[in-house]
VMD Tcl script that draws the C-alpha trace (Angstrom):
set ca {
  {0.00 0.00 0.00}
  {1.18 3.44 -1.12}
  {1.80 6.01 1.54}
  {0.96 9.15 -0.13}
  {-0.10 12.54 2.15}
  {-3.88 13.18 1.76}
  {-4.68 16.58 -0.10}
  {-4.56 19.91 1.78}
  {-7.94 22.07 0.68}
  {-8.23 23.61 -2.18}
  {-8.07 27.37 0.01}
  {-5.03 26.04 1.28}
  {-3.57 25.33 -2.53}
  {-5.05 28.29 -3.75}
  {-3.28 30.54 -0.94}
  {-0.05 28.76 -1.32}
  {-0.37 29.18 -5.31}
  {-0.65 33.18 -4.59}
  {2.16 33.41 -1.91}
  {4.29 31.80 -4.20}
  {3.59 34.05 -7.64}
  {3.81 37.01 -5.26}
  {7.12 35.86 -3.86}
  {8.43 35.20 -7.10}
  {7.02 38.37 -8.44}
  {9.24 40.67 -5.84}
  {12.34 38.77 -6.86}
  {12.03 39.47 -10.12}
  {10.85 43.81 -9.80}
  {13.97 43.55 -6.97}
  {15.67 42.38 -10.07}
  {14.65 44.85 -12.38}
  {15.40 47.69 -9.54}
  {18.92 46.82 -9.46}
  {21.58 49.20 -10.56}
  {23.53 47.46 -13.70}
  {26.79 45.17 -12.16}
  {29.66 47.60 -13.24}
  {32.46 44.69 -12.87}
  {32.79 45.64 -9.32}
  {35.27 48.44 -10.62}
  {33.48 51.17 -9.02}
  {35.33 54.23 -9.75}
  {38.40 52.96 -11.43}
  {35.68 50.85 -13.71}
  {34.54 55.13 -14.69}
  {38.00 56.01 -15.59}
  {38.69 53.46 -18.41}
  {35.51 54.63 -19.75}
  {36.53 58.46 -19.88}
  {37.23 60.12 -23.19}
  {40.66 59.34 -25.07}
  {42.07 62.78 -24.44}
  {41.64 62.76 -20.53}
  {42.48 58.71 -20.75}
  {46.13 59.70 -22.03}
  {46.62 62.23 -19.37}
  {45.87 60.39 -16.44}
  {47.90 57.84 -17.80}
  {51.14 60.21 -18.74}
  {50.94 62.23 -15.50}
  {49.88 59.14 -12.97}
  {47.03 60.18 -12.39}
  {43.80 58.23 -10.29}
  {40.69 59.48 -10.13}
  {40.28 57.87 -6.38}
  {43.46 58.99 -4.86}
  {46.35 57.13 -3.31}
  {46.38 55.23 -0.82}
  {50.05 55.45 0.35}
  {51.19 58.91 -1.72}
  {50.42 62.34 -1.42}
  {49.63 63.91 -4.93}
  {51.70 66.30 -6.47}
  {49.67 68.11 -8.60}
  {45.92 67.08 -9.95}
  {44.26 67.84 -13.21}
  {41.98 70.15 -13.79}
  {38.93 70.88 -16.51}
  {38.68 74.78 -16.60}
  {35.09 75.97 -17.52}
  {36.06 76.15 -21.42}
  {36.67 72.53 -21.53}
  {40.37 72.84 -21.67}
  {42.45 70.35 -19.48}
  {45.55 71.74 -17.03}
  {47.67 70.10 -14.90}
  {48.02 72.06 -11.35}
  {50.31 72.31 -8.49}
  {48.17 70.20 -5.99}
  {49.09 72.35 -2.54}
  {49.10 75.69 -4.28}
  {46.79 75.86 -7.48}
  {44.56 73.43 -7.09}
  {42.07 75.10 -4.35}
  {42.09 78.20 -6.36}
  {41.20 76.26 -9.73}
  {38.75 73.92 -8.76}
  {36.35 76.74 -7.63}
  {35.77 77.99 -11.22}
  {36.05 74.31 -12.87}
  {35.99 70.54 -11.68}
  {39.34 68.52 -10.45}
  {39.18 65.10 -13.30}
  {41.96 63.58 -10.94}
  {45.05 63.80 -8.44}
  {48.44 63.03 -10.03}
  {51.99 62.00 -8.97}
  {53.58 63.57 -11.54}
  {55.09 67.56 -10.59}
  {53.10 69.66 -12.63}
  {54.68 71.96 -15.09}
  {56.68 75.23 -13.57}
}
mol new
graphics top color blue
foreach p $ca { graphics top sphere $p radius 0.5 }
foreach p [lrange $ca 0 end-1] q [lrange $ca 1 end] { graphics top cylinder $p $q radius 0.2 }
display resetview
C-alpha cells in the first residue's frame, strides 16, 4: 500500500499558489530595480571609460581618479570651464582652480613650472 499525504484544501492550494507568484514576483521587480553590475570596478571601472584625451593624461601624469592610498599627490588635473584640461600644483593651485572648474583627478607627476 502506497503512503501518499492526503490533499490539503483547495483554500489552502489556492493561498499557497498566490504566496508563491507574489514571492516570485518581488524577486524578479527587486531584479529589475537593481543598478547594472559595473564589474565591481566602481570608480576605477569610470576612468577606463573616460574620453581618449583625458584617458592619455591620467595615464602620462599618474594620475587616479580615487586617490592614493600610500602617496600624497603632487599636482591634480583640472577641466577649466572652457573645456580645456591643465595640470596644477596640488598644494598651491589646485584650491584656487577647482572653484571655477571641476578637479578630473590627483596626479603624482610635478606639474609643469
Amino acid at each position: 500500500m502506497p503512503h501518499r499525504l492526503p490533499m490539503p484544501p483547495r483554500e489552502l492550494r489556492a493561498a499557497l499558489l498566490v504566496l508563491r507568484t507574489g514571492a516570485l514576483s518581488l524577486v524578479v521587480l527587486a531584479g529589475l530595480w537593481t543598478p547594472a553590475y559595473d564589474g565591481g570596478g566602481g570608480s576605477s571601472a569610470a576612468a577606463s571609460e573616460l574620453p581618449g584625451k583625458v584617458q592619455r593624461m591620467i595615464d602620462r601624469h599618474e594620475c587616479s581618479t580615487t586617490g592614493f592610498a600610500h602617496a600624497d599627490p603632487a599636482s591634480a588635473l583640472v577641466r577649466r570651464p572652457d573645456g580645456r584640461l591643465r595640470l596644477v600644483a596640488y598644494e598651491r593651485d589646485l584650491f584656487t582652480l577647482a572653484r571655477s572648474g571641476s578637479v578630473v583627478a590627483v596626479c603624482l607627476d610635478d606639474p609643469p613650472r
